[in-house]
PyMOL Python script that loads the backbone (N, CA, C, O; Angstrom):
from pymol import cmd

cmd.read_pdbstr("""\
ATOM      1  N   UNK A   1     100.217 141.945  94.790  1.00  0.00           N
ATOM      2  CA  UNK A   1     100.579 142.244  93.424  1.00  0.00           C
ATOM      3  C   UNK A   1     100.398 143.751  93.209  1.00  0.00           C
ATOM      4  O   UNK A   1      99.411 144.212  93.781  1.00  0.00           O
ATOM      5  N   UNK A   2     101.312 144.811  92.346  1.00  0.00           N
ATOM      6  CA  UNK A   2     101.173 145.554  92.809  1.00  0.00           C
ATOM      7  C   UNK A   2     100.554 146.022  91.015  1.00  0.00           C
ATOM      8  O   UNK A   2     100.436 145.229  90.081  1.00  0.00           O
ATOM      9  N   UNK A   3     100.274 147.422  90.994  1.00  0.00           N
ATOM     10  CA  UNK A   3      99.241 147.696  89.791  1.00  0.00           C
ATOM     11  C   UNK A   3     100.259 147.597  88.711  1.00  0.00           C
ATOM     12  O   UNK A   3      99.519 146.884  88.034  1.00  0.00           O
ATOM     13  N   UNK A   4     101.174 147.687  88.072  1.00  0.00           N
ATOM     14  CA  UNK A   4     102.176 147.349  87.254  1.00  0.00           C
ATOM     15  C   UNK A   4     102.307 146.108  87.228  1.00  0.00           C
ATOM     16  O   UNK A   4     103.256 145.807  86.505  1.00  0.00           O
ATOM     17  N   UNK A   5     101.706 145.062  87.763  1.00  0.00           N
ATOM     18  CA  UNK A   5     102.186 143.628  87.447  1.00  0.00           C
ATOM     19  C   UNK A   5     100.986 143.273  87.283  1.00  0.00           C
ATOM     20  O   UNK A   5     100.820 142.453  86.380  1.00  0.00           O
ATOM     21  N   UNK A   6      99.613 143.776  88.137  1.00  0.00           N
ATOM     22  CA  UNK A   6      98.475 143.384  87.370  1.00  0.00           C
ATOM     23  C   UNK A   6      98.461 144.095  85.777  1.00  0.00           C
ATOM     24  O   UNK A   6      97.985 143.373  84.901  1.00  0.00           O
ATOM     25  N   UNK A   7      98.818 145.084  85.476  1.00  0.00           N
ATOM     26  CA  UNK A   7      98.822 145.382  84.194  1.00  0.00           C
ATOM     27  C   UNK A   7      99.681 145.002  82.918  1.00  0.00           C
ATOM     28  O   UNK A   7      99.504 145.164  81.711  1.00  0.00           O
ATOM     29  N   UNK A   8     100.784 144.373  83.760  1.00  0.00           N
ATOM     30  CA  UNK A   8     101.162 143.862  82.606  1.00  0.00           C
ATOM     31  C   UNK A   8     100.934 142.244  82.486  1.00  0.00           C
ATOM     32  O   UNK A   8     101.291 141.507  81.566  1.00  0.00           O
ATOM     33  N   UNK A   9     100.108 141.853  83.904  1.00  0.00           N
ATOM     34  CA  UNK A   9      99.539 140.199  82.907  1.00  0.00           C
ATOM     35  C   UNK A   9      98.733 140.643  82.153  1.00  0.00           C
ATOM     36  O   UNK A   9      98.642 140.292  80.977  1.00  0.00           O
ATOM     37  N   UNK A  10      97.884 141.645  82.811  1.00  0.00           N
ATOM     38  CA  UNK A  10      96.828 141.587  81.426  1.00  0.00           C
ATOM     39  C   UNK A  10      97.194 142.220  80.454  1.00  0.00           C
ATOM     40  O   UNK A  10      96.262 142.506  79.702  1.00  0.00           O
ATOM     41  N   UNK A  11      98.276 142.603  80.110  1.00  0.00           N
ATOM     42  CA  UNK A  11      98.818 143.174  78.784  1.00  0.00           C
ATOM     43  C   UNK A  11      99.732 141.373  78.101  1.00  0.00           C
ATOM     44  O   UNK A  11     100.218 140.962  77.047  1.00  0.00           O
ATOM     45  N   UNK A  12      99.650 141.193  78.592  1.00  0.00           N
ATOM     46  CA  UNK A  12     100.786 139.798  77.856  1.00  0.00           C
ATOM     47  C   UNK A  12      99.678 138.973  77.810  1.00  0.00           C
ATOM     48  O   UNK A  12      99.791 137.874  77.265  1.00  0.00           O
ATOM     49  N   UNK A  13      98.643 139.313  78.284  1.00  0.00           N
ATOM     50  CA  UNK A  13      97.855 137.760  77.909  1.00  0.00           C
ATOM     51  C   UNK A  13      96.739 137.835  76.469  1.00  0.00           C
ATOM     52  O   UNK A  13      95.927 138.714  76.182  1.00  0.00           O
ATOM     53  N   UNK A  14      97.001 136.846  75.910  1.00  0.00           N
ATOM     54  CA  UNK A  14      96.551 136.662  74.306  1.00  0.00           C
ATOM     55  C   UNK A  14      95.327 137.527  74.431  1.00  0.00           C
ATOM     56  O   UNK A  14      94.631 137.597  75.444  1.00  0.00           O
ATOM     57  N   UNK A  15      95.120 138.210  73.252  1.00  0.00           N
ATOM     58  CA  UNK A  15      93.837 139.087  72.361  1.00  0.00           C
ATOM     59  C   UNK A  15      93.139 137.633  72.481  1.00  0.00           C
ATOM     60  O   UNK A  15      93.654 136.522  72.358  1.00  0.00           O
ATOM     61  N   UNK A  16      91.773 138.004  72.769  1.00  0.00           N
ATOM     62  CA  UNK A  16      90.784 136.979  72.617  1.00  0.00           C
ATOM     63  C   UNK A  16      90.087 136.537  71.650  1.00  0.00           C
ATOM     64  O   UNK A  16      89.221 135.664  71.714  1.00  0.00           O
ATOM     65  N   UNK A  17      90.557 137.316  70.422  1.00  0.00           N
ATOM     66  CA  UNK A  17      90.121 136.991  69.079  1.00  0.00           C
ATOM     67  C   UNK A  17      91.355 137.049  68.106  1.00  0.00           C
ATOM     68  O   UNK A  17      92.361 137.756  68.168  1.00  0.00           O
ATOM     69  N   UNK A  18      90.976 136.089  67.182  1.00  0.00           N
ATOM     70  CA  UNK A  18      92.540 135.929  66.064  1.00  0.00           C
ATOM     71  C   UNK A  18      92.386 137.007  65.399  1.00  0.00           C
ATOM     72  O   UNK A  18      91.251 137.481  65.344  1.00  0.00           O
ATOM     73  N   UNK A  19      93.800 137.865  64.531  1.00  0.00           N
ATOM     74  CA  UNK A  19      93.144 138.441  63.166  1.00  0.00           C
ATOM     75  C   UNK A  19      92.482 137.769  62.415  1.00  0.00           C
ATOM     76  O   UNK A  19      92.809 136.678  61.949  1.00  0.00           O
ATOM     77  N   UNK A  20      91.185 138.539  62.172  1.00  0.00           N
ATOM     78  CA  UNK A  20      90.194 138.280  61.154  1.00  0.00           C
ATOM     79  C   UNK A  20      90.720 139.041  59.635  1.00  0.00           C
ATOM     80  O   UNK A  20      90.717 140.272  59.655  1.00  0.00           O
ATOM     81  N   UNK A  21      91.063 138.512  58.632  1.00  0.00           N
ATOM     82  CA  UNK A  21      90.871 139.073  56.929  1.00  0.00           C
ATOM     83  C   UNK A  21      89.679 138.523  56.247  1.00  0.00           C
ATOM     84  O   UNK A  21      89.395 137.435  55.747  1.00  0.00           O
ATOM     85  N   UNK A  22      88.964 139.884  56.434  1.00  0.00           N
ATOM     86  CA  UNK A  22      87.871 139.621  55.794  1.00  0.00           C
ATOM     87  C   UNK A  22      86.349 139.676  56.753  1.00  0.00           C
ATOM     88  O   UNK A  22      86.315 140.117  57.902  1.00  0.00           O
ATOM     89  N   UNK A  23      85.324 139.215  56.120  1.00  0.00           N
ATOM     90  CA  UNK A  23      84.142 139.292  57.199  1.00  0.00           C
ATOM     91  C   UNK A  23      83.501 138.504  57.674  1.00  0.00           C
ATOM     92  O   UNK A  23      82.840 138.183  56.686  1.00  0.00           O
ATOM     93  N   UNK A  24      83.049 137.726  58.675  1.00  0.00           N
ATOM     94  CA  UNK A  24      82.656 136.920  59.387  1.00  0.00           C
ATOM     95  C   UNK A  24      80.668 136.834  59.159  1.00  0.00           C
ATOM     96  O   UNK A  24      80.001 137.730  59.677  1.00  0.00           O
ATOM     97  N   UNK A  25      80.139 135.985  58.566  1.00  0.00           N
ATOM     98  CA  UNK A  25      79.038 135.705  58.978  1.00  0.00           C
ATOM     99  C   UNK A  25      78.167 135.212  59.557  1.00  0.00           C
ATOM    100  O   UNK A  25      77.012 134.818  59.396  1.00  0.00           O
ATOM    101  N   UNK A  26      79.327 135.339  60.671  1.00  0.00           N
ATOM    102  CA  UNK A  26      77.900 135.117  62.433  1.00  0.00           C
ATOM    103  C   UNK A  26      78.587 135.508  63.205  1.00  0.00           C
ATOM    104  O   UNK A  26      79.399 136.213  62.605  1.00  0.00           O
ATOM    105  N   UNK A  27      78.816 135.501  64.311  1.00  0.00           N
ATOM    106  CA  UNK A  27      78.990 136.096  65.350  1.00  0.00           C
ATOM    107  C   UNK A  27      79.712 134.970  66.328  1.00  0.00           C
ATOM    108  O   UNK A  27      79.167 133.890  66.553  1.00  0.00           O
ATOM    109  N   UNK A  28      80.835 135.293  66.815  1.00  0.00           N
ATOM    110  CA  UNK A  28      81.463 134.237  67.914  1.00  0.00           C
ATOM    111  C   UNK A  28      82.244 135.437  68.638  1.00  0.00           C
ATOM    112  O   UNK A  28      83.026 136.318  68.283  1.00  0.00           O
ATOM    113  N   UNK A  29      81.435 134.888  70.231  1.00  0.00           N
ATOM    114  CA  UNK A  29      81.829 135.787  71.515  1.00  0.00           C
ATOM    115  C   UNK A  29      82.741 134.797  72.752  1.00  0.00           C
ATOM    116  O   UNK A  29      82.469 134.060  73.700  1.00  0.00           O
ATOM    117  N   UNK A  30      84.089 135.381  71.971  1.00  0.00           N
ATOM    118  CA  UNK A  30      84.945 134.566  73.070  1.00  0.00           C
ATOM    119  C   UNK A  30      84.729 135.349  74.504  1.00  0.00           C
ATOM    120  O   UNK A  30      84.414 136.524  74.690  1.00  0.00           O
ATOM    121  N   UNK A  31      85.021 134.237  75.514  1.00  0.00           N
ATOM    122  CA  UNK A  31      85.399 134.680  76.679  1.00  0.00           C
ATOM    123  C   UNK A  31      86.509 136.047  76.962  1.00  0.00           C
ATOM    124  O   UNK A  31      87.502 136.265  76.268  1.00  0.00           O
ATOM    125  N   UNK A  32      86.031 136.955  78.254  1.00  0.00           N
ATOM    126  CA  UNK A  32      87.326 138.047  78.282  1.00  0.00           C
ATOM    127  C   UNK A  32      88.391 137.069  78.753  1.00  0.00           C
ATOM    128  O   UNK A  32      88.514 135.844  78.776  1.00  0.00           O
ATOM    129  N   UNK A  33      88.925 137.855  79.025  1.00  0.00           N
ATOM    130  CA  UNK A  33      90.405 137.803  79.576  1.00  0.00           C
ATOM    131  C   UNK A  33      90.602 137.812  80.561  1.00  0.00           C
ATOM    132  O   UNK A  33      91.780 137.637  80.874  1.00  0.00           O
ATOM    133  N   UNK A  34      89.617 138.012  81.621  1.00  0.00           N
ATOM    134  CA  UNK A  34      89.367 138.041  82.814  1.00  0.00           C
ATOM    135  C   UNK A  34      88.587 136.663  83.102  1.00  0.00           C
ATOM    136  O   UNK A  34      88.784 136.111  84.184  1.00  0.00           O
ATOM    137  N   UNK A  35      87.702 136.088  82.156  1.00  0.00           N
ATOM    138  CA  UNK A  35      86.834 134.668  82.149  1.00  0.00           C
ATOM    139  C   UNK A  35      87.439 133.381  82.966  1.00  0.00           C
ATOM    140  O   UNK A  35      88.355 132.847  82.341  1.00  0.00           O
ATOM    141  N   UNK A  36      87.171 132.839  84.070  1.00  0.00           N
ATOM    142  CA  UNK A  36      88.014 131.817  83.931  1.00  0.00           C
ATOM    143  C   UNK A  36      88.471 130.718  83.169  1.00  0.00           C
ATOM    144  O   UNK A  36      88.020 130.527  82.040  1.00  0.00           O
ATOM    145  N   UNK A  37      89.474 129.843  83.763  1.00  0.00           N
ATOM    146  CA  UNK A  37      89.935 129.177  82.769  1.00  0.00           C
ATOM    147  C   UNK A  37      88.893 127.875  82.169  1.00  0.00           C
ATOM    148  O   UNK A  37      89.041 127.254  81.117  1.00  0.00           O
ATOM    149  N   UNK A  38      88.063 127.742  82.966  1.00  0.00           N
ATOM    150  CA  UNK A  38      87.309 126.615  82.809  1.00  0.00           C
ATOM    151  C   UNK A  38      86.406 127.091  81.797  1.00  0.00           C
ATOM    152  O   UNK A  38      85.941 126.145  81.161  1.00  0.00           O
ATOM    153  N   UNK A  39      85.985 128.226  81.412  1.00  0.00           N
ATOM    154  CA  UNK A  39      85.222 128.803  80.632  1.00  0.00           C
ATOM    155  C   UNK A  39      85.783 128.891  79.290  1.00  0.00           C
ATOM    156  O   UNK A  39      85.199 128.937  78.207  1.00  0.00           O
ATOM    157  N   UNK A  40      87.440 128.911  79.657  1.00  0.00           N
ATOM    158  CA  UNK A  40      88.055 129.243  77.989  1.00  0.00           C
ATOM    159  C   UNK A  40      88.525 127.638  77.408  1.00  0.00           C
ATOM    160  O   UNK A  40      88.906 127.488  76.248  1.00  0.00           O
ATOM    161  N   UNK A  41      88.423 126.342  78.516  1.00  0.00           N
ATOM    162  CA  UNK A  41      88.229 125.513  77.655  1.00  0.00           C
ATOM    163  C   UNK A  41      87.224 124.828  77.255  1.00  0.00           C
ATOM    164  O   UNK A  41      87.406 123.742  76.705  1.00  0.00           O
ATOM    165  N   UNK A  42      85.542 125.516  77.528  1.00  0.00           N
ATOM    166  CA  UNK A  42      84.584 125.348  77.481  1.00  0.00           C
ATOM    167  C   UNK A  42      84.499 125.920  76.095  1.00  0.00           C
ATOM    168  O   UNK A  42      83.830 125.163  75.393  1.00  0.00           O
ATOM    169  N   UNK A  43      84.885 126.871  75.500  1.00  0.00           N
ATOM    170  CA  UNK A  43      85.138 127.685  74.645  1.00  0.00           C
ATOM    171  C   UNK A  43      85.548 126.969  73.322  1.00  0.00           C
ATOM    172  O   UNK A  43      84.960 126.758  72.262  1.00  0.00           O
ATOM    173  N   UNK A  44      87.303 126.560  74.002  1.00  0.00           N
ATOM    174  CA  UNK A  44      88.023 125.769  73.060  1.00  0.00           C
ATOM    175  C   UNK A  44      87.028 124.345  72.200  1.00  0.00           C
ATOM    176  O   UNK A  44      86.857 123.870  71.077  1.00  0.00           O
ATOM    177  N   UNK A  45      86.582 124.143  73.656  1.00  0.00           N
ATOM    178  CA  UNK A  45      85.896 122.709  73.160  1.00  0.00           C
ATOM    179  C   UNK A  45      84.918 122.957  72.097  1.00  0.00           C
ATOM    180  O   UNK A  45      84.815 122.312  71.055  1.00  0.00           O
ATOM    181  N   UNK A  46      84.102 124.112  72.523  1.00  0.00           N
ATOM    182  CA  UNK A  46      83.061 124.426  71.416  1.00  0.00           C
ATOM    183  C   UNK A  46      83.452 124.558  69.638  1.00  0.00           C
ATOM    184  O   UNK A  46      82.880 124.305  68.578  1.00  0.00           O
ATOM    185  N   UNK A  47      84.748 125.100  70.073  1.00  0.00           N
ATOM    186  CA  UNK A  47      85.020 125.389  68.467  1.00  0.00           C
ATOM    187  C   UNK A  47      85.851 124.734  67.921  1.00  0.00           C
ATOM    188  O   UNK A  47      86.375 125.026  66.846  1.00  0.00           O
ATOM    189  N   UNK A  48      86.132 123.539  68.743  1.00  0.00           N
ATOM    190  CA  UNK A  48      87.108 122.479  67.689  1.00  0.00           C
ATOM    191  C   UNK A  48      85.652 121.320  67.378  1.00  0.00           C
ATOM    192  O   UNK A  48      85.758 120.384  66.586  1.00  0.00           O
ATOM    193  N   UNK A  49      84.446 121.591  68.102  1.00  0.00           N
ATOM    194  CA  UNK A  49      83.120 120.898  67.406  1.00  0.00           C
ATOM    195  C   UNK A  49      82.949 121.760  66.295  1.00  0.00           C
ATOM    196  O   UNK A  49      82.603 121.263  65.223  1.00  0.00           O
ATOM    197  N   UNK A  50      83.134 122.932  66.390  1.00  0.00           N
ATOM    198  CA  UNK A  50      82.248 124.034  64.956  1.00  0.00           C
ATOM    199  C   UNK A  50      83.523 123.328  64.017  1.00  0.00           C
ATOM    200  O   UNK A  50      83.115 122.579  63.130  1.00  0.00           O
ATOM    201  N   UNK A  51      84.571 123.442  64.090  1.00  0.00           N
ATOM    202  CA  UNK A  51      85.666 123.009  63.032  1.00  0.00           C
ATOM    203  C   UNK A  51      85.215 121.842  62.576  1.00  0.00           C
ATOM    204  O   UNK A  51      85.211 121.740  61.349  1.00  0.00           O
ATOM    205  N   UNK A  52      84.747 120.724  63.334  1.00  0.00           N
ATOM    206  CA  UNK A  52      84.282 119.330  63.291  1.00  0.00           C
ATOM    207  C   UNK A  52      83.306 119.628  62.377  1.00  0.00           C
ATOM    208  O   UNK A  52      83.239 118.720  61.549  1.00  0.00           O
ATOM    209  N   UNK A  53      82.621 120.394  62.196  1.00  0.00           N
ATOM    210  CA  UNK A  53      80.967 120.698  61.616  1.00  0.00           C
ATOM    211  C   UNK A  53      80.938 121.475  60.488  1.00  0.00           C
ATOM    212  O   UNK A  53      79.976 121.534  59.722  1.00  0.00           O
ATOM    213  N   UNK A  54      82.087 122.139  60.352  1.00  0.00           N
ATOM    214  CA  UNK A  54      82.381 123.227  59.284  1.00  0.00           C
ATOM    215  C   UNK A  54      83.664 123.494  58.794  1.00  0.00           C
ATOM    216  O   UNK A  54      84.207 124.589  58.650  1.00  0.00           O
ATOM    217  N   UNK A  55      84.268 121.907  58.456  1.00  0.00           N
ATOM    218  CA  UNK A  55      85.611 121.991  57.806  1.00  0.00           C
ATOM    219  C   UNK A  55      85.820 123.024  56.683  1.00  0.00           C
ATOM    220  O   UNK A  55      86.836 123.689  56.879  1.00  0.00           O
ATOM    221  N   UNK A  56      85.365 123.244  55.924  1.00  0.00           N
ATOM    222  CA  UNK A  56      85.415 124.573  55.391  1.00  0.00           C
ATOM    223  C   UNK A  56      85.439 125.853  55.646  1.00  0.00           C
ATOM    224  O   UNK A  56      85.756 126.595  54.717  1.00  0.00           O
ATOM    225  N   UNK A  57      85.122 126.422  56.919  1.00  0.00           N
ATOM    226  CA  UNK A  57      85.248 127.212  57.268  1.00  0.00           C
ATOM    227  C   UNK A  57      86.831 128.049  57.750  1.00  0.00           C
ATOM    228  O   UNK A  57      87.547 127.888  58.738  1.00  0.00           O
ATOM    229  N   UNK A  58      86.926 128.797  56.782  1.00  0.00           N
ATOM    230  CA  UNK A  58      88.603 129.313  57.454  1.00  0.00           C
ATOM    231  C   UNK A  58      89.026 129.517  58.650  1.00  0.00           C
ATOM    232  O   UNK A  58      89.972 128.999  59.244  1.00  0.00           O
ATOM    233  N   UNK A  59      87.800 130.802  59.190  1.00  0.00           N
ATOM    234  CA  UNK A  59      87.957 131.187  60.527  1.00  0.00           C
ATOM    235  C   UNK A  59      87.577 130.334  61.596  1.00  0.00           C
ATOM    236  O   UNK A  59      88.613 130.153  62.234  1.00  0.00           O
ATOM    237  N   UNK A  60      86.966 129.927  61.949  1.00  0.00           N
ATOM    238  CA  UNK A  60      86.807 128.852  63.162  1.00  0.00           C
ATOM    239  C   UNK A  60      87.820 128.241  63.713  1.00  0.00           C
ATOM    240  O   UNK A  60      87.895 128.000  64.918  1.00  0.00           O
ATOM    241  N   UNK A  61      89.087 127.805  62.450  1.00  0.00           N
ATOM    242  CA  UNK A  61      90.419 127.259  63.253  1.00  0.00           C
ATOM    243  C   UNK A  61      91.394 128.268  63.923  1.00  0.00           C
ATOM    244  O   UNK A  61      92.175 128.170  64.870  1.00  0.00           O
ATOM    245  N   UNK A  62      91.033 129.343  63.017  1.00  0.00           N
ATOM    246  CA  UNK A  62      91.531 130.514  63.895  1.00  0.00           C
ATOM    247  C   UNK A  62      91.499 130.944  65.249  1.00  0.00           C
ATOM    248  O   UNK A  62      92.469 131.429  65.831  1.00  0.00           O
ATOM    249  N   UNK A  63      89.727 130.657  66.030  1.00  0.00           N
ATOM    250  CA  UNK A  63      89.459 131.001  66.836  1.00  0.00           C
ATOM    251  C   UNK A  63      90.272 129.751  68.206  1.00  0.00           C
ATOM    252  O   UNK A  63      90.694 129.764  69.362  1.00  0.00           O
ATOM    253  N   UNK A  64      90.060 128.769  66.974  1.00  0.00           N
ATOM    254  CA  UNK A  64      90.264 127.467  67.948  1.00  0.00           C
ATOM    255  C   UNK A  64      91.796 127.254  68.357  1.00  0.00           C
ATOM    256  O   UNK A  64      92.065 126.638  69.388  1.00  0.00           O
ATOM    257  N   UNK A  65      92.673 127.712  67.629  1.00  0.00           N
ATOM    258  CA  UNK A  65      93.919 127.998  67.864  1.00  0.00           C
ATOM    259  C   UNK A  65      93.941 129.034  68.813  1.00  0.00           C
ATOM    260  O   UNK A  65      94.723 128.839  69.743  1.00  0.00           O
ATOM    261  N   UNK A  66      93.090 130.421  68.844  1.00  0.00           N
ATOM    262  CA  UNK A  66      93.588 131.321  69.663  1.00  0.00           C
ATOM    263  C   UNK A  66      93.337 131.057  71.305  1.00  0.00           C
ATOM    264  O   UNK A  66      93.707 131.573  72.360  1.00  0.00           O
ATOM    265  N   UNK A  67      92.461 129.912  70.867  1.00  0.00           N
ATOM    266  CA  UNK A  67      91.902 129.565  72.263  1.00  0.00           C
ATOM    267  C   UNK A  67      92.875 128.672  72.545  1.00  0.00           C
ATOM    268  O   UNK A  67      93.192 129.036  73.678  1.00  0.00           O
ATOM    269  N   UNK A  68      93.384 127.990  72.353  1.00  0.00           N
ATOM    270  CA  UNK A  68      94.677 127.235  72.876  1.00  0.00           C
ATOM    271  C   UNK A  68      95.988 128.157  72.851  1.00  0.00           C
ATOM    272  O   UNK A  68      96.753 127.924  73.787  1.00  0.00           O
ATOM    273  N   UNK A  69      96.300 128.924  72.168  1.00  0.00           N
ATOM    274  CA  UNK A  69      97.078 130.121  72.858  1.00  0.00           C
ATOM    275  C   UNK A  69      97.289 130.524  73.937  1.00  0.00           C
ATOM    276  O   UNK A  69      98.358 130.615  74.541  1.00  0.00           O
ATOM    277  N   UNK A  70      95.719 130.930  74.397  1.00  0.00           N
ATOM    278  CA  UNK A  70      95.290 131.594  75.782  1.00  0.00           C
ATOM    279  C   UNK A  70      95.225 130.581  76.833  1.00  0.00           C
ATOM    280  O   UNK A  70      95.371 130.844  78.026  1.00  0.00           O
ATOM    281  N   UNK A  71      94.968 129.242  76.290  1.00  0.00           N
ATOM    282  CA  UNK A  71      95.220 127.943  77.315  1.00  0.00           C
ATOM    283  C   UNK A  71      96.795 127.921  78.174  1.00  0.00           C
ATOM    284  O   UNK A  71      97.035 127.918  79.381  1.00  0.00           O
ATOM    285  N   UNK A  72      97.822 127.904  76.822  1.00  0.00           N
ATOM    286  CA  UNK A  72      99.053 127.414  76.881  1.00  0.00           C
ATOM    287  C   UNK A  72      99.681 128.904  78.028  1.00  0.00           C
ATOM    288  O   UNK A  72     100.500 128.542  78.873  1.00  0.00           O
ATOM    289  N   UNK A  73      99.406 130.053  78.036  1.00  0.00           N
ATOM    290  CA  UNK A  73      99.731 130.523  77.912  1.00  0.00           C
ATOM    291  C   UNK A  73      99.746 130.960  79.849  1.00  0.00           C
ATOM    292  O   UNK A  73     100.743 131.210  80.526  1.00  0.00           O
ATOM    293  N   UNK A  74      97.944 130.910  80.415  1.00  0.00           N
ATOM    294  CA  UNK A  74      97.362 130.555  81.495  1.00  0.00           C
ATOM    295  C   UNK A  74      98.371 129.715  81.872  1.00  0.00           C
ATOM    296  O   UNK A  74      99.038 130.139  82.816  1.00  0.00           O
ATOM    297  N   UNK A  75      98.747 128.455  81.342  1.00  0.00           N
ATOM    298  CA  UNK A  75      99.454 127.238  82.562  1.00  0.00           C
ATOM    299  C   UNK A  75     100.921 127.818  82.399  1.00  0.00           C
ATOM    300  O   UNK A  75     101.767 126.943  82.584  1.00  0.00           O
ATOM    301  N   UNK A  76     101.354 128.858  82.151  1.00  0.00           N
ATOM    302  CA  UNK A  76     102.765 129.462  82.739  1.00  0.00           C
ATOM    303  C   UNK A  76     102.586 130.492  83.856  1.00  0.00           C
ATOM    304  O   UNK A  76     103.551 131.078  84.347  1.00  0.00           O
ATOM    305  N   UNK A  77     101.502 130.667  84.188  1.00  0.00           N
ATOM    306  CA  UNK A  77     101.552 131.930  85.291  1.00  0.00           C
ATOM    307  C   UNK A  77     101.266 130.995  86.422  1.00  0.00           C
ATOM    308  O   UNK A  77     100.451 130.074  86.357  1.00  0.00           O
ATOM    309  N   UNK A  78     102.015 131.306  87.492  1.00  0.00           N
ATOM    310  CA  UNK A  78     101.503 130.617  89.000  1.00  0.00           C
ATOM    311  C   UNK A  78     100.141 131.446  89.446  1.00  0.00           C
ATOM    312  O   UNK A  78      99.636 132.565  89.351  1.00  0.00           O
ATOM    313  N   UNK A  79      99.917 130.269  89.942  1.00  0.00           N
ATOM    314  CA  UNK A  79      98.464 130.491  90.790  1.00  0.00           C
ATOM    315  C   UNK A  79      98.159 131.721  91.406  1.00  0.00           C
ATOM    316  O   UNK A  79      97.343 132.614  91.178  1.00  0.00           O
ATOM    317  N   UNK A  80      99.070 131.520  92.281  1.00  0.00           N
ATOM    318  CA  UNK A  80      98.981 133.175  92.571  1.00  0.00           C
ATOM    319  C   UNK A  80      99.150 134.396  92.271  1.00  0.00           C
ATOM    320  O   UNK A  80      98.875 135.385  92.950  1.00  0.00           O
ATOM    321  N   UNK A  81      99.793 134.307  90.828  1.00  0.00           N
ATOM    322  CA  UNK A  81      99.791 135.422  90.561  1.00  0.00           C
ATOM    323  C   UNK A  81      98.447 135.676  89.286  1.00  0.00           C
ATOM    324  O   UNK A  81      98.490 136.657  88.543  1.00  0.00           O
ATOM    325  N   UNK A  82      97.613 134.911  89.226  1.00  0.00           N
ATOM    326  CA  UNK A  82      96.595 134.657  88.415  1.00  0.00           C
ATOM    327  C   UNK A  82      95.591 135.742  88.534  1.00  0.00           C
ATOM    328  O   UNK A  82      95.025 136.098  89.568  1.00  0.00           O
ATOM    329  N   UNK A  83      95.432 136.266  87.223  1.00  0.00           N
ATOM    330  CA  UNK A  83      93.942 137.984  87.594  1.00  0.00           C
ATOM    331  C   UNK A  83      92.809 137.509  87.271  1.00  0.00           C
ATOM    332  O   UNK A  83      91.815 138.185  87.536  1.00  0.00           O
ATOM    333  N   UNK A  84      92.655 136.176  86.591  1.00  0.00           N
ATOM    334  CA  UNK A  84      91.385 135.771  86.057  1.00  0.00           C
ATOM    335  C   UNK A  84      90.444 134.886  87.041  1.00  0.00           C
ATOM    336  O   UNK A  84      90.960 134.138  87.871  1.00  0.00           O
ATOM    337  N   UNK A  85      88.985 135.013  86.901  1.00  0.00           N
ATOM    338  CA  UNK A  85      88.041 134.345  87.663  1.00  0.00           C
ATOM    339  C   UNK A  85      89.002 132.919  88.128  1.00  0.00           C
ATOM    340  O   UNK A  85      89.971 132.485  87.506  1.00  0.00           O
ATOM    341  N   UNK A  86      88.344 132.297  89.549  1.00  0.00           N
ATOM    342  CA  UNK A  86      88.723 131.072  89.446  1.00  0.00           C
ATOM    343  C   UNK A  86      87.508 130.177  89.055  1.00  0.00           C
ATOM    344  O   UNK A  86      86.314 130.476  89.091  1.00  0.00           O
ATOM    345  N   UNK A  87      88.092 129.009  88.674  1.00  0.00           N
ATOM    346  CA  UNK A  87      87.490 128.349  88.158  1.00  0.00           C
ATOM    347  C   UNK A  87      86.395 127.368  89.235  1.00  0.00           C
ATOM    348  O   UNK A  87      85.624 126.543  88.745  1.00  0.00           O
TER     349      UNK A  87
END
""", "prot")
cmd.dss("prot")
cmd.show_as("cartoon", "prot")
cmd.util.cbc("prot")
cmd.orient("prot")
C-alpha cells in the first residue's frame, strides 16, 4: 500500500466523535481510528447500554450512531487493505 492510499483510508474513515451542540457533562473516549474493530464494537455496545440507561440523554445516541458509522463503514474495505489494529 503505498503512502497516498494509507492516507486517504485514514482520511475517509469516520471522525470518532459526532458533532457535539453544546456541552457534554462527562467525558466519553471513543476508540482511535486506528483501534481495532473489535474494540469499536465493544464501544458501540457500551453506548447503546448508556442510551438504555439514559433515554434522555441527547448525546449518547449520537455517539452510538457514530459508532455504527465507523462499523458500516470498516466492512467495505478488504482485509487487506485494512490500517487498523487486528482484532
Amino acid at each position: 500500500m503505498t503512502h497516498e492510499e494509507y492516507g486517504q483510508l485514514l482520511y475517509d474513515h469516520p471522525d470518532e466523535s459526532p458533532e457535539i451542540v453544546g456541552l457534554l457533562d462527562y467525558l466519553i473516549d471513543p476508540p482511535s481510528r486506528l483501534a481495532s474493530t473489535a474494540r469499536w464494537v465493544r464501544f458501540r455496545d457500551n453506548m447503546a447500554q448508556a442510551v438504555a440507561d439514559r433515554p434522555d440523554d441527547a448525546h449518547l445516541p449520537l455517539f452510538l450512531a457514530q459508532a455504527e458509522k465507523i462499523l458500516a463503514y470498516r466492512a467495505t474495505i478488504a482485509p487487506e487493505r485494512r490500517i487498523w489494529k487486528a482484532d
